[in-house]
MARDRENPA-217896 format. One line per field, with one value per residue (C-alpha): residue number from 1; x, y, z. Coordinates in pm, 1 decimal, always signed. Example, Ala and Ser with C-alpha at 12.3 -4.5 7.8 and 13.67 -1.06 7.14 Angstrom:
resi 1,2
u +1230.0,+1367.0
v -450.0,-106.0
w +780.0,+714.0
This chain:
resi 1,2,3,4,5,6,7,8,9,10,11,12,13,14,15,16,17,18,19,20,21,22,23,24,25,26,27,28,29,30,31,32,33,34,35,36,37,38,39,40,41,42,43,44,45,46,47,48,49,50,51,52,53,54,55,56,57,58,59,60,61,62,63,64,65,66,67,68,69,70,71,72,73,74,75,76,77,78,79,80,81,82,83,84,85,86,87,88,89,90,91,92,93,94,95,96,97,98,99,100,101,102,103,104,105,106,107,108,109,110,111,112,113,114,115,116,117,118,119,120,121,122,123,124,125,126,127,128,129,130,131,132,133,134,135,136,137,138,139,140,141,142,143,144,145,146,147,148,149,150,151,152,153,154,155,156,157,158,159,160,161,162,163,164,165,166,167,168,169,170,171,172,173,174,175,176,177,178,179,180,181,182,183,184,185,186,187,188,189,190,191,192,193,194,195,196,197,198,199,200,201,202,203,204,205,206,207,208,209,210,211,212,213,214,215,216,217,218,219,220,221,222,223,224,225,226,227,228,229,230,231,232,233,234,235,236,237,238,239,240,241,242,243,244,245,246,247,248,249,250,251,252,253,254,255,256,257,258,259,260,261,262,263,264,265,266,267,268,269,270,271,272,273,274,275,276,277,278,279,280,281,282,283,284,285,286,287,288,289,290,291,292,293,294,295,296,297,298,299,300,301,302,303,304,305,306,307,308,309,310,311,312,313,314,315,316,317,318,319,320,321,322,323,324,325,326,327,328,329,330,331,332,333,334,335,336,337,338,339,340,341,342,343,344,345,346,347,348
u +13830.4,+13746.8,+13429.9,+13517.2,+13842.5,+13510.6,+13315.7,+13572.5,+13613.1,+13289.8,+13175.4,+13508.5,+13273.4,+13251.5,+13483.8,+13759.6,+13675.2,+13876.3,+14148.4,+14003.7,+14146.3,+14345.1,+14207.5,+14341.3,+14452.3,+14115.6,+14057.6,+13786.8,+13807.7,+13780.5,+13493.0,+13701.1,+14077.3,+14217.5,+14407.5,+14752.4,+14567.4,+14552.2,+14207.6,+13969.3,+13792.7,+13448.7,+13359.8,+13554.6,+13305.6,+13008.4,+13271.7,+13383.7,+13044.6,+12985.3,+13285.2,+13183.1,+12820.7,+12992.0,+13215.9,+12877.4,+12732.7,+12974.2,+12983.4,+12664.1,+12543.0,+12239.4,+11975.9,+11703.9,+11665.6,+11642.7,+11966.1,+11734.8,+11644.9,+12001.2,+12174.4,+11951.9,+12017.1,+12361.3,+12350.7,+12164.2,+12434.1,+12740.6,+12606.6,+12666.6,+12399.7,+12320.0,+12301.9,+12640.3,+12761.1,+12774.8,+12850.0,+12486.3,+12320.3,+12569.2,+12439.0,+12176.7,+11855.6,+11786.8,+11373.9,+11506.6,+11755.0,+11488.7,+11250.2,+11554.1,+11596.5,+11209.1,+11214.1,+11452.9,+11334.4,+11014.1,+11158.5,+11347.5,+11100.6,+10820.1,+11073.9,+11148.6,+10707.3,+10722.6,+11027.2,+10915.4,+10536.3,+10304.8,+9953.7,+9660.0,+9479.8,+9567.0,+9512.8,+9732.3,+10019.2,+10042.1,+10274.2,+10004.7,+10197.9,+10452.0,+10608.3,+10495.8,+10722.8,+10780.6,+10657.2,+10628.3,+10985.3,+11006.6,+10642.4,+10439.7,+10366.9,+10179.4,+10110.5,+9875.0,+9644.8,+9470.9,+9116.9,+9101.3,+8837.5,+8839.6,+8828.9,+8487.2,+8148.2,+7816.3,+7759.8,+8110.0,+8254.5,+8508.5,+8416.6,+8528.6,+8769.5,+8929.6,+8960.1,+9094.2,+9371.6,+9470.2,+9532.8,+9740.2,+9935.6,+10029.2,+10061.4,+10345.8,+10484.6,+10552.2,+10768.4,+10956.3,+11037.8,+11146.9,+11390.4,+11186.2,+11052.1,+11146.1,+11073.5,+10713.2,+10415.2,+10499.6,+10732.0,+11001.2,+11369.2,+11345.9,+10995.3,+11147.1,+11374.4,+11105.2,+10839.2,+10652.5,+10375.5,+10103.9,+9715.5,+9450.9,+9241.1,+9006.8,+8932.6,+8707.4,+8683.1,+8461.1,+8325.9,+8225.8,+8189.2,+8302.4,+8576.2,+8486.1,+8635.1,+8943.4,+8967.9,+9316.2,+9323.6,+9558.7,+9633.4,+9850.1,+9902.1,+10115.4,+10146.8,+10114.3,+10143.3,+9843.3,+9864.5,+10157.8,+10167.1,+10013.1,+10030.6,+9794.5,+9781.2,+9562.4,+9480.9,+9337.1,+9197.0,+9152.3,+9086.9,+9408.7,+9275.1,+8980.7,+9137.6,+8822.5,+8804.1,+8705.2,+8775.8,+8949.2,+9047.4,+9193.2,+9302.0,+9464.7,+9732.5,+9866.8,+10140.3,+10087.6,+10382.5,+10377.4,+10449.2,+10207.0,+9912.6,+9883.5,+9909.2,+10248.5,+10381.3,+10624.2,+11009.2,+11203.1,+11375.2,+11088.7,+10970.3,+11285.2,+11242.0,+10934.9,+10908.4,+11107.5,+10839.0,+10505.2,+10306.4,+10051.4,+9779.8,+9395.4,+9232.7,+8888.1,+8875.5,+8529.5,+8623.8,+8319.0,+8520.1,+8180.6,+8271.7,+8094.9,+7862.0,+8008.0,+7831.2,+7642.8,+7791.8,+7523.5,+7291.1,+6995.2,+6808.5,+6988.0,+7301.4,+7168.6,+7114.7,+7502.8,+7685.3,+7674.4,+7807.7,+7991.6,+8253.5,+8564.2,+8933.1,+9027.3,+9398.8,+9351.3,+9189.0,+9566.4,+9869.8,+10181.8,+10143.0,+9932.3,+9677.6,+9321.4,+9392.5,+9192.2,+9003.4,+8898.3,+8684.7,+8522.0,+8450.7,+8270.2,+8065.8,+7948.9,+7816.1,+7533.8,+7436.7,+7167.8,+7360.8,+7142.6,+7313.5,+7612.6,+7611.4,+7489.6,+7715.6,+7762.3,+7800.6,+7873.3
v +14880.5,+14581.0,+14560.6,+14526.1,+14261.7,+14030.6,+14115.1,+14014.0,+13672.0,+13574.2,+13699.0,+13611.2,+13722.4,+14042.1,+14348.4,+14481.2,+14862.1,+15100.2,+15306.4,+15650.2,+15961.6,+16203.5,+16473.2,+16870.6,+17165.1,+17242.4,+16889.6,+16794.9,+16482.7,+16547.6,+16407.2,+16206.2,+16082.9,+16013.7,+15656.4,+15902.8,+15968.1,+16363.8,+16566.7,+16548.5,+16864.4,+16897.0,+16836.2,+16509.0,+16337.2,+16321.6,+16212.7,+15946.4,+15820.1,+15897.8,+15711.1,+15427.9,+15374.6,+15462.9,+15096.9,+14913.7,+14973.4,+14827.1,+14515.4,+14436.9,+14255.7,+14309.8,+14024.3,+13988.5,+14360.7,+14442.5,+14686.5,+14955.5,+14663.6,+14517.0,+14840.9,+14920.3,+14595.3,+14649.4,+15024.1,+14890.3,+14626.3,+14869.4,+15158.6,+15131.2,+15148.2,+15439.0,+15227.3,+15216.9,+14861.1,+14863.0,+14516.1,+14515.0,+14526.9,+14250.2,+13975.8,+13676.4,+13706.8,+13641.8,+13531.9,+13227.2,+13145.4,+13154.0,+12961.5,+12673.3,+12690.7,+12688.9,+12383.8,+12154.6,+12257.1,+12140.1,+11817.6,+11735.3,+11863.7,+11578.4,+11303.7,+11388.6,+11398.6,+11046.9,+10892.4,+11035.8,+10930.1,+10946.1,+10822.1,+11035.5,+10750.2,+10641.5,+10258.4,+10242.8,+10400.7,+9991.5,+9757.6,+9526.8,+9335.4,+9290.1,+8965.2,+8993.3,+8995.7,+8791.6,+8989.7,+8895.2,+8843.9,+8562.1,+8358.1,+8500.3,+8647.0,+8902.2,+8970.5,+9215.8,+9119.9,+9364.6,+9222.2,+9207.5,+9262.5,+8840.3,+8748.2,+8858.6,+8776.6,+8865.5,+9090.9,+9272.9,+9109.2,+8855.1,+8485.4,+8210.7,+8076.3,+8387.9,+8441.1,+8056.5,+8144.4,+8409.4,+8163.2,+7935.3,+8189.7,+8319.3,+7995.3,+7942.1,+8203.8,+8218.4,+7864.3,+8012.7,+8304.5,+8150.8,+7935.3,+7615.8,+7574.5,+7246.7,+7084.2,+7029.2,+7196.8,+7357.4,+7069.3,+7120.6,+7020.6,+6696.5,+6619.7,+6641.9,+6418.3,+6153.2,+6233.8,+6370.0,+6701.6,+6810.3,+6764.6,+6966.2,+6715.0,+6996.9,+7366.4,+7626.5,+7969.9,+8260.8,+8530.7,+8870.1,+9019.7,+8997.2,+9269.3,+9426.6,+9515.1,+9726.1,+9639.0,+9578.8,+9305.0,+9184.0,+8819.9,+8751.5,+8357.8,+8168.3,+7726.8,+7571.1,+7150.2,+6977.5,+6619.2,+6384.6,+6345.1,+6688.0,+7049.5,+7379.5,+7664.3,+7983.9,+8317.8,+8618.4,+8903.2,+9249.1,+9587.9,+9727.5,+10060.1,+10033.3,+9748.4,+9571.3,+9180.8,+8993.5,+8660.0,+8400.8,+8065.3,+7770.7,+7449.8,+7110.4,+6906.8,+6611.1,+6454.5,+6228.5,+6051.9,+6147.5,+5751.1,+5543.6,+5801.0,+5741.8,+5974.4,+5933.1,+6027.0,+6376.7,+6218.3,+6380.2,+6561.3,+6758.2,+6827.8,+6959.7,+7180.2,+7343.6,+7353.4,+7708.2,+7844.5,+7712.5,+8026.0,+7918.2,+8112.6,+8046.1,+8230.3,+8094.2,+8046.8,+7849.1,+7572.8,+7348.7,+7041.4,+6800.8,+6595.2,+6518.0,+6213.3,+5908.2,+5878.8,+5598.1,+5315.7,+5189.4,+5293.6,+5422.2,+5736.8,+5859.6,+5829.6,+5993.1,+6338.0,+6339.6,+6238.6,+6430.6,+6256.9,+6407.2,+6575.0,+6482.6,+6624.8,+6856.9,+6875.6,+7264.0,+7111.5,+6947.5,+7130.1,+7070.6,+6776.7,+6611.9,+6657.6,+6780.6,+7129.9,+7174.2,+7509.9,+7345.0,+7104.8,+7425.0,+7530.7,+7170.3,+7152.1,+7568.2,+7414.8,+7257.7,+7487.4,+7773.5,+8116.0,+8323.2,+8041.0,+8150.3,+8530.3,+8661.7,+8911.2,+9112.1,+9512.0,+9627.1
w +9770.7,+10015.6,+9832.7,+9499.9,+9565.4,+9759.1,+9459.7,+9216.9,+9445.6,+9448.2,+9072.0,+8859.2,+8532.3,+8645.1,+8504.4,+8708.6,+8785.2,+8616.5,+8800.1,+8908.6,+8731.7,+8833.2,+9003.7,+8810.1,+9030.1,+9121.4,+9290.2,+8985.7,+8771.1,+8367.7,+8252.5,+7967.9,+7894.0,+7588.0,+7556.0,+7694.2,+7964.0,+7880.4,+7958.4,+7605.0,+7508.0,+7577.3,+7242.5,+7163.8,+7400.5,+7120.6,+6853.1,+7010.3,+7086.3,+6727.5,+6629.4,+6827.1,+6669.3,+6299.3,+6373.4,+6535.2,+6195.8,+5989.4,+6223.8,+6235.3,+5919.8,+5749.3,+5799.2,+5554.9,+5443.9,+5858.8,+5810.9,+6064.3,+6314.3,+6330.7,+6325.9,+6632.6,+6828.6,+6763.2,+6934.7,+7205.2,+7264.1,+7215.3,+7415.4,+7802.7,+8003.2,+8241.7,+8551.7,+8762.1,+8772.7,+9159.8,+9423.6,+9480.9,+9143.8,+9049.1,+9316.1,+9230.4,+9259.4,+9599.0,+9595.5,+9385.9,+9631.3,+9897.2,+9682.5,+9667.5,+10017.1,+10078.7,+9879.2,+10014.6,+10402.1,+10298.8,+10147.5,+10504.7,+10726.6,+10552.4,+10535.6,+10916.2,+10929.8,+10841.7,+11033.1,+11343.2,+11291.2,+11571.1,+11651.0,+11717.4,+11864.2,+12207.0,+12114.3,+11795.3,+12013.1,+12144.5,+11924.6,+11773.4,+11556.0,+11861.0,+11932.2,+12316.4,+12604.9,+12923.6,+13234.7,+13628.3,+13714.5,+13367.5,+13483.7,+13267.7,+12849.5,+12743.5,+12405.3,+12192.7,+11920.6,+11696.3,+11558.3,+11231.2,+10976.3,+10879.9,+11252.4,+11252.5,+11232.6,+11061.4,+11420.6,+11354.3,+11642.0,+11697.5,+11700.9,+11944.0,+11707.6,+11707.8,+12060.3,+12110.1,+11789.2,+12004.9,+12323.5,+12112.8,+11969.4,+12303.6,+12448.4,+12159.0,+12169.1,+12548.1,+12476.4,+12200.5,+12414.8,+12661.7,+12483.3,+12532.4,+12170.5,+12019.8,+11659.5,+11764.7,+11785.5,+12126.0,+12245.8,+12388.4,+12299.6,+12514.4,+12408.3,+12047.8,+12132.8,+12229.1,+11984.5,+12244.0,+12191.1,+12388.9,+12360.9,+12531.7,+12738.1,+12876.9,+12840.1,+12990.0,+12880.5,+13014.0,+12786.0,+12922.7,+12548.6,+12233.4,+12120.8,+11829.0,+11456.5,+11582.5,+11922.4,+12055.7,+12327.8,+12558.9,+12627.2,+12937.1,+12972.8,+13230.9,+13315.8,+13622.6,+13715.0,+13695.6,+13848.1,+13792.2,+13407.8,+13292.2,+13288.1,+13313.1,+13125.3,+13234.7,+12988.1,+13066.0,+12778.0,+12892.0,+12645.0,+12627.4,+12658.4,+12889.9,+13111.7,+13095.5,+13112.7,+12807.2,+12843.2,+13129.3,+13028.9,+13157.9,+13014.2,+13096.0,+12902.5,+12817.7,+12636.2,+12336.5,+12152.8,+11785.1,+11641.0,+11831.5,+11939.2,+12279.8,+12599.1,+12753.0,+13119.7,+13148.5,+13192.1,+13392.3,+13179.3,+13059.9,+13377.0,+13461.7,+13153.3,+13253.2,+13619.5,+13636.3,+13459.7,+13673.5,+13846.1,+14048.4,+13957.9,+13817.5,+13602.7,+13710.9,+14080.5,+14045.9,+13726.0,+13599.2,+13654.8,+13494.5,+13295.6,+12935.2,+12988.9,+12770.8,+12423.9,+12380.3,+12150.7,+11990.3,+11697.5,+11928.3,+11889.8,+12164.1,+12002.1,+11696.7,+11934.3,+12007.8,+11664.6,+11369.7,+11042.6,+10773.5,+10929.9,+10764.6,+10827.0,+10568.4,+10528.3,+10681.3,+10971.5,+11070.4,+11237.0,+11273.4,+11463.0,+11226.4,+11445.3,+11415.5,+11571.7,+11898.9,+11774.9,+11463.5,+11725.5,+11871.9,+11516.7,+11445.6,+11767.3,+11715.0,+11354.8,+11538.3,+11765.0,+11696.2,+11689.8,+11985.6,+12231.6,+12084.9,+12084.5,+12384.7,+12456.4,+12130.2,+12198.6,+11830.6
Protein backbone atom coordinates (compact mmCIF):
# COMPACT_ATOMS: atom_id res chain seq x y z
CA UNK A 1 0.00 0.00 0.00
CA UNK A 2 3.07 2.32 0.93
CA UNK A 3 4.25 1.59 -2.46
CA UNK A 4 1.65 2.48 -4.56
CA UNK A 5 0.57 6.01 -2.47
CA UNK A 6 4.88 6.89 -3.36
CA UNK A 7 4.13 5.68 -6.74
CA UNK A 8 1.09 7.69 -7.21
CA UNK A 9 3.31 10.85 -5.72
CA UNK A 10 5.94 10.66 -7.83
CA UNK A 11 4.01 9.41 -11.25
CA UNK A 12 0.58 11.54 -11.00
CA UNK A 13 -0.14 9.97 -14.80
CA UNK A 14 -0.28 6.80 -13.57
CA UNK A 15 -3.78 4.84 -12.77
CA UNK A 16 -4.89 4.36 -9.29
CA UNK A 17 -5.00 0.45 -8.62
CA UNK A 18 -8.24 -0.96 -8.34
CA UNK A 19 -9.68 -2.12 -4.93
CA UNK A 20 -9.04 -5.92 -4.44
CA UNK A 21 -12.15 -8.21 -4.46
CA UNK A 22 -13.69 -9.88 -2.08
CA UNK A 23 -12.48 -13.02 -1.19
CA UNK A 24 -15.90 -16.13 -1.26
CA UNK A 25 -16.24 -18.69 1.58
CA UNK A 26 -13.50 -20.63 0.35
CA UNK A 27 -10.93 -17.66 0.76
CA UNK A 28 -10.60 -17.45 -3.40
CA UNK A 29 -11.11 -14.28 -5.42
CA UNK A 30 -13.65 -14.65 -8.62
CA UNK A 31 -11.87 -14.22 -11.49
CA UNK A 32 -14.51 -11.39 -12.73
CA UNK A 33 -17.27 -8.90 -11.20
CA UNK A 34 -19.97 -7.53 -12.82
CA UNK A 35 -20.41 -3.51 -12.46
CA UNK A 36 -22.78 -4.76 -8.89
CA UNK A 37 -19.98 -6.22 -7.83
CA UNK A 38 -21.63 -9.91 -7.96
CA UNK A 39 -19.32 -13.04 -9.15
CA UNK A 40 -19.77 -13.39 -13.38
CA UNK A 41 -20.10 -16.88 -14.72
CA UNK A 42 -17.31 -18.41 -16.24
CA UNK A 43 -18.58 -17.87 -19.48
CA UNK A 44 -19.44 -14.07 -19.40
CA UNK A 45 -15.64 -13.50 -19.35
CA UNK A 46 -15.22 -14.14 -23.37
CA UNK A 47 -18.44 -12.01 -24.00
CA UNK A 48 -17.42 -9.26 -22.50
CA UNK A 49 -14.12 -9.29 -24.18
CA UNK A 50 -16.19 -9.93 -27.21
CA UNK A 51 -18.36 -7.08 -26.43
CA UNK A 52 -15.50 -4.93 -25.95
CA UNK A 53 -13.74 -5.54 -29.48
CA UNK A 54 -17.55 -5.48 -31.16
CA UNK A 55 -17.54 -1.35 -29.78
CA UNK A 56 -13.54 -0.92 -30.88
CA UNK A 57 -14.81 -1.69 -34.31
CA UNK A 58 -17.37 0.67 -34.66
CA UNK A 59 -14.99 3.43 -33.27
CA UNK A 60 -12.39 3.07 -35.25
CA UNK A 61 -12.93 4.61 -38.72
CA UNK A 62 -12.00 3.21 -41.82
CA UNK A 63 -8.91 4.95 -43.48
CA UNK A 64 -8.38 4.56 -47.10
CA UNK A 65 -9.97 1.04 -47.62
CA UNK A 66 -7.47 -0.15 -44.41
CA UNK A 67 -10.84 -1.29 -42.43
CA UNK A 68 -8.45 -4.81 -41.46
CA UNK A 69 -5.33 -2.58 -40.52
CA UNK A 70 -7.31 -0.01 -38.44
CA UNK A 71 -9.59 -2.45 -36.92
CA UNK A 72 -6.33 -4.20 -35.78
CA UNK A 73 -4.56 -1.09 -34.36
CA UNK A 74 -7.59 -0.38 -32.68
CA UNK A 75 -7.62 -4.07 -30.83
CA UNK A 76 -4.18 -3.67 -30.08
CA UNK A 77 -4.91 -0.32 -28.38
CA UNK A 78 -8.16 -1.52 -26.51
CA UNK A 79 -6.86 -4.85 -25.33
CA UNK A 80 -4.78 -4.70 -22.00
CA UNK A 81 -1.67 -5.93 -22.05
CA UNK A 82 -0.52 -9.12 -20.24
CA UNK A 83 2.21 -7.45 -18.27
CA UNK A 84 1.14 -6.38 -14.59
CA UNK A 85 1.46 -2.64 -14.31
CA UNK A 86 3.77 -2.93 -11.22
CA UNK A 87 5.98 0.36 -9.25
CA UNK A 88 8.94 -0.91 -11.03
CA UNK A 89 7.98 -1.31 -14.65
CA UNK A 90 6.47 2.21 -14.29
CA UNK A 91 9.93 4.12 -13.43
CA UNK A 92 12.21 6.10 -16.17
CA UNK A 93 14.59 4.70 -17.86
CA UNK A 94 17.41 4.80 -15.74
CA UNK A 95 20.68 4.43 -18.47
CA UNK A 96 19.38 7.91 -19.75
CA UNK A 97 19.39 9.32 -16.46
CA UNK A 98 22.93 8.12 -16.01
CA UNK A 99 23.90 9.28 -19.43
CA UNK A 100 22.54 13.03 -18.13
CA UNK A 101 24.37 12.73 -15.13
CA UNK A 102 27.52 11.38 -17.03
CA UNK A 103 27.20 14.41 -19.02
CA UNK A 104 27.06 17.26 -16.86
CA UNK A 105 30.01 15.58 -14.42
CA UNK A 106 32.01 15.68 -17.36
CA UNK A 107 31.05 19.31 -18.15
CA UNK A 108 32.19 20.43 -14.35
CA UNK A 109 34.94 18.21 -13.94
CA UNK A 110 36.75 20.07 -17.45
CA UNK A 111 35.69 23.52 -16.45
CA UNK A 112 37.27 22.67 -12.91
CA UNK A 113 40.48 21.07 -15.48
CA UNK A 114 40.92 24.49 -16.62
CA UNK A 115 40.43 26.81 -13.51
CA UNK A 116 42.71 24.84 -11.56
CA UNK A 117 45.43 24.58 -14.45
CA UNK A 118 48.78 23.42 -13.67
CA UNK A 119 52.18 23.32 -15.39
CA UNK A 120 54.02 20.27 -16.34
CA UNK A 121 57.12 22.21 -16.74
CA UNK A 122 58.99 23.25 -13.72
CA UNK A 123 59.99 26.73 -15.36
CA UNK A 124 56.48 27.88 -16.52
CA UNK A 125 55.30 27.20 -12.83
CA UNK A 126 57.24 31.00 -12.30
CA UNK A 127 54.94 34.16 -12.95
CA UNK A 128 56.64 35.53 -16.13
CA UNK A 129 54.50 38.16 -16.93
CA UNK A 130 54.74 39.20 -13.08
CA UNK A 131 55.08 42.72 -12.07
CA UNK A 132 58.20 41.76 -9.73
CA UNK A 133 58.38 42.27 -6.10
CA UNK A 134 60.60 44.12 -3.59
CA UNK A 135 62.80 41.59 -1.63
CA UNK A 136 65.77 42.06 1.10
CA UNK A 137 63.92 43.68 3.88
CA UNK A 138 62.48 46.68 0.88
CA UNK A 139 66.45 47.26 -0.76
CA UNK A 140 66.10 45.41 -3.46
CA UNK A 141 63.54 44.13 -6.92
CA UNK A 142 63.42 41.19 -8.49
CA UNK A 143 61.58 40.59 -11.44
CA UNK A 144 61.17 37.66 -14.15
CA UNK A 145 61.41 38.00 -17.81
CA UNK A 146 60.48 35.30 -20.24
CA UNK A 147 62.59 35.54 -23.70
CA UNK A 148 60.71 35.90 -26.35
CA UNK A 149 60.82 34.69 -29.86
CA UNK A 150 61.53 38.73 -31.25
CA UNK A 151 64.22 39.26 -28.56
CA UNK A 152 66.32 37.06 -30.48
CA UNK A 153 68.87 36.69 -32.84
CA UNK A 154 69.90 34.87 -36.06
CA UNK A 155 71.84 32.28 -33.27
CA UNK A 156 68.35 31.81 -31.36
CA UNK A 157 69.63 33.61 -28.50
CA UNK A 158 68.96 36.80 -26.90
CA UNK A 159 70.80 39.95 -28.01
CA UNK A 160 72.38 42.71 -25.86
CA UNK A 161 69.60 44.98 -26.43
CA UNK A 162 67.48 42.60 -24.97
CA UNK A 163 69.30 41.92 -21.97
CA UNK A 164 69.86 45.94 -21.35
CA UNK A 165 65.60 46.32 -22.01
CA UNK A 166 65.41 44.00 -19.32
CA UNK A 167 67.73 46.26 -16.85
CA UNK A 168 65.64 49.27 -17.57
CA UNK A 169 62.55 47.67 -17.09
CA UNK A 170 63.57 46.50 -13.73
CA UNK A 171 65.26 49.52 -12.91
CA UNK A 172 61.58 51.23 -13.50
CA UNK A 173 59.84 49.24 -12.16
CA UNK A 174 61.68 49.02 -8.79
CA UNK A 175 60.79 53.13 -8.57
CA UNK A 176 57.26 52.60 -9.33
CA UNK A 177 57.10 49.97 -6.72
CA UNK A 178 58.35 51.58 -4.37
CA UNK A 179 56.17 54.58 -4.60
CA UNK A 180 58.94 56.83 -5.96
CA UNK A 181 57.76 57.06 -9.65
CA UNK A 182 57.17 60.57 -10.75
CA UNK A 183 55.95 62.14 -14.24
CA UNK A 184 59.35 61.35 -15.72
CA UNK A 185 61.09 58.75 -17.12
CA UNK A 186 62.11 57.25 -13.71
CA UNK A 187 62.10 60.65 -11.81
CA UNK A 188 60.91 60.96 -8.97
CA UNK A 189 58.04 63.22 -7.57
CA UNK A 190 60.57 66.01 -6.54
CA UNK A 191 62.65 65.62 -9.63
CA UNK A 192 59.24 66.22 -11.46
CA UNK A 193 58.85 69.02 -9.76
CA UNK A 194 62.20 70.51 -11.07
CA UNK A 195 62.32 69.05 -14.47
CA UNK A 196 64.85 66.93 -13.39
CA UNK A 197 65.46 62.92 -14.98
CA UNK A 198 68.30 60.82 -14.94
CA UNK A 199 71.04 59.95 -17.60
CA UNK A 200 73.37 57.03 -17.58
CA UNK A 201 76.95 58.50 -17.65
CA UNK A 202 78.60 54.95 -17.57
CA UNK A 203 77.75 51.26 -17.74
CA UNK A 204 79.48 47.94 -17.56
CA UNK A 205 77.89 44.73 -18.02
CA UNK A 206 79.40 41.14 -17.90
CA UNK A 207 78.09 38.34 -20.08
CA UNK A 208 78.60 34.71 -19.10
CA UNK A 209 76.05 33.48 -22.00
CA UNK A 210 73.34 34.34 -23.79
CA UNK A 211 69.83 32.81 -22.57
CA UNK A 212 68.15 31.27 -25.14
CA UNK A 213 64.48 31.25 -26.98
CA UNK A 214 62.41 30.21 -23.79
CA UNK A 215 64.63 30.84 -21.14
CA UNK A 216 63.16 32.48 -18.07
CA UNK A 217 65.67 34.84 -16.33
CA UNK A 218 65.82 36.59 -13.29
CA UNK A 219 66.85 40.20 -12.86
CA UNK A 220 67.46 41.32 -9.24
CA UNK A 221 68.54 45.16 -9.25
CA UNK A 222 69.23 47.45 -6.24
CA UNK A 223 70.92 51.62 -6.07
CA UNK A 224 73.56 52.72 -4.13
CA UNK A 225 75.25 56.69 -3.88
CA UNK A 226 77.81 57.31 -6.14
CA UNK A 227 79.74 60.61 -5.38
CA UNK A 228 78.03 63.85 -4.38
CA UNK A 229 75.68 64.56 -7.36
CA UNK A 230 74.98 60.92 -8.67
CA UNK A 231 73.70 57.60 -8.04
CA UNK A 232 74.51 53.68 -8.78
CA UNK A 233 72.53 51.12 -9.88
CA UNK A 234 73.78 47.30 -9.88
CA UNK A 235 71.77 44.09 -11.77
CA UNK A 236 72.34 40.72 -11.58
CA UNK A 237 70.65 37.81 -14.23
CA UNK A 238 70.60 34.33 -13.09
CA UNK A 239 68.46 31.13 -14.88
CA UNK A 240 65.61 30.93 -12.84
CA UNK A 241 65.72 27.34 -12.90
CA UNK A 242 69.35 26.40 -12.94
CA UNK A 243 70.51 29.42 -10.70
CA UNK A 244 73.22 30.02 -13.03
CA UNK A 245 74.68 33.60 -13.61
CA UNK A 246 74.06 35.27 -16.88
CA UNK A 247 74.83 38.61 -16.68
CA UNK A 248 76.19 41.39 -13.80
CA UNK A 249 75.92 44.95 -14.50
CA UNK A 250 76.60 48.10 -13.06
CA UNK A 251 75.93 51.60 -14.00
CA UNK A 252 76.35 55.26 -12.90
CA UNK A 253 73.86 58.24 -13.08
CA UNK A 254 73.30 61.53 -13.37
CA UNK A 255 70.70 64.08 -13.35
CA UNK A 256 69.91 66.26 -16.34
CA UNK A 257 67.21 69.07 -16.24
CA UNK A 258 64.64 68.45 -18.97
CA UNK A 259 64.47 72.53 -20.26
CA UNK A 260 68.05 73.49 -20.59
CA UNK A 261 70.02 69.99 -21.16
CA UNK A 262 72.54 70.17 -18.78
CA UNK A 263 73.62 67.82 -15.79
CA UNK A 264 72.29 69.24 -12.58
CA UNK A 265 73.34 68.51 -8.78
CA UNK A 266 70.69 66.03 -6.53
CA UNK A 267 68.71 68.79 -4.08
CA UNK A 268 68.07 67.77 -1.09
CA UNK A 269 64.94 66.83 -1.41
CA UNK A 270 65.62 64.11 -3.79
CA UNK A 271 68.23 62.80 -1.95
CA UNK A 272 66.10 62.56 0.84
CA UNK A 273 63.79 60.60 -1.48
CA UNK A 274 66.10 57.94 -2.33
CA UNK A 275 68.55 57.46 0.37
CA UNK A 276 66.12 54.80 2.27
CA UNK A 277 66.50 52.76 -0.54
CA UNK A 278 70.64 52.69 -1.12
CA UNK A 279 72.16 48.93 -0.52
CA UNK A 280 75.58 48.91 -0.67
CA UNK A 281 76.35 46.24 -2.74
CA UNK A 282 78.42 45.67 -6.28
CA UNK A 283 77.66 43.57 -8.66
CA UNK A 284 81.23 43.58 -10.13
CA UNK A 285 83.78 43.68 -7.42
CA UNK A 286 86.66 44.39 -10.11
CA UNK A 287 84.85 47.56 -12.44
CA UNK A 288 86.93 48.73 -15.63
CA UNK A 289 86.81 52.24 -14.45
CA UNK A 290 88.98 53.48 -18.14
CA UNK A 291 87.73 55.87 -19.44
CA UNK A 292 86.98 56.29 -23.44
CA UNK A 293 89.94 58.31 -24.92
CA UNK A 294 88.49 61.84 -26.19
CA UNK A 295 87.67 61.80 -30.01
CA UNK A 296 89.63 63.82 -31.93
CA UNK A 297 88.01 67.16 -33.24
CA UNK A 298 89.32 67.56 -36.32
CA UNK A 299 88.82 66.04 -39.85
CA UNK A 300 91.98 63.64 -39.67
CA UNK A 301 92.08 60.09 -40.62
CA UNK A 302 92.13 59.32 -37.21
CA UNK A 303 88.97 60.80 -36.59
CA UNK A 304 87.50 59.07 -39.52
CA UNK A 305 88.29 55.46 -37.48
CA UNK A 306 85.97 56.70 -34.53
CA UNK A 307 82.84 58.55 -36.23
CA UNK A 308 80.47 56.95 -38.29
CA UNK A 309 78.02 59.30 -40.28
CA UNK A 310 74.55 58.74 -41.01
CA UNK A 311 73.13 57.93 -37.94
CA UNK A 312 70.16 59.98 -37.46
CA UNK A 313 67.47 59.85 -34.51
CA UNK A 314 64.46 58.21 -35.58
CA UNK A 315 61.49 59.33 -33.59
CA UNK A 316 61.57 55.40 -32.09
CA UNK A 317 65.02 56.04 -31.07
CA UNK A 318 63.46 58.78 -28.24
CA UNK A 319 61.76 57.97 -24.81
CA UNK A 320 59.95 59.56 -22.72
CA UNK A 321 62.33 62.02 -21.93
CA UNK A 322 62.87 63.04 -25.31
CA UNK A 323 65.92 61.57 -25.10
CA UNK A 324 67.89 59.23 -27.32
CA UNK A 325 67.27 56.07 -25.14
CA UNK A 326 70.61 54.71 -23.75
CA UNK A 327 70.13 51.03 -25.35
CA UNK A 328 69.45 52.47 -28.67
CA UNK A 329 73.36 53.78 -28.31
CA UNK A 330 74.44 50.11 -27.68
CA UNK A 331 72.40 49.16 -30.71
CA UNK A 332 74.37 51.98 -32.92
CA UNK A 333 77.90 51.20 -31.70
CA UNK A 334 77.10 46.95 -32.18
CA UNK A 335 76.28 48.22 -36.02
CA UNK A 336 79.94 48.59 -36.57
CA UNK A 337 81.33 45.92 -35.05
CA UNK A 338 81.92 42.38 -36.78
CA UNK A 339 79.43 39.84 -35.12
CA UNK A 340 82.19 36.91 -33.84
CA UNK A 341 83.39 39.94 -31.33
CA UNK A 342 80.00 40.05 -30.47
CA UNK A 343 78.81 36.48 -29.89
CA UNK A 344 81.15 34.59 -28.10
CA UNK A 345 79.20 32.97 -25.78
CA UNK A 346 76.19 31.51 -27.71
CA UNK A 347 75.09 27.84 -26.33
CA UNK A 348 71.91 27.30 -28.56
Amino acid sequence: MAASIAASAFFPGSPAPAPAAPKNGLGERPESLDVRGVAAKPGSSSNAVRAGKTRTHAAVPKVNGGGKSAVADGEHETVPSSVPRTFYNQLPDWSMLLAAITTIFLAAEKQWTLLDWKPKRPDMLIDTFGFGRIIHDGLMFRQNFSIRSYEIGADRTASIETLMNHLQETALNHVKTAGLLGDGFGSTPEMSKRNLFWVVSQMQAIVERYPCWGDTVEVDTWVSANGKNGMRRDWHIRDSITGDTILKATSKWVMMNKLTRKLARIPDEVRTEIEPYFFERSAIVDEDNRKLPKLPEDKSATAAKYVRTGLTPRWADLDINQHVNNVKYIAWILEVILFPMIRPYSTC
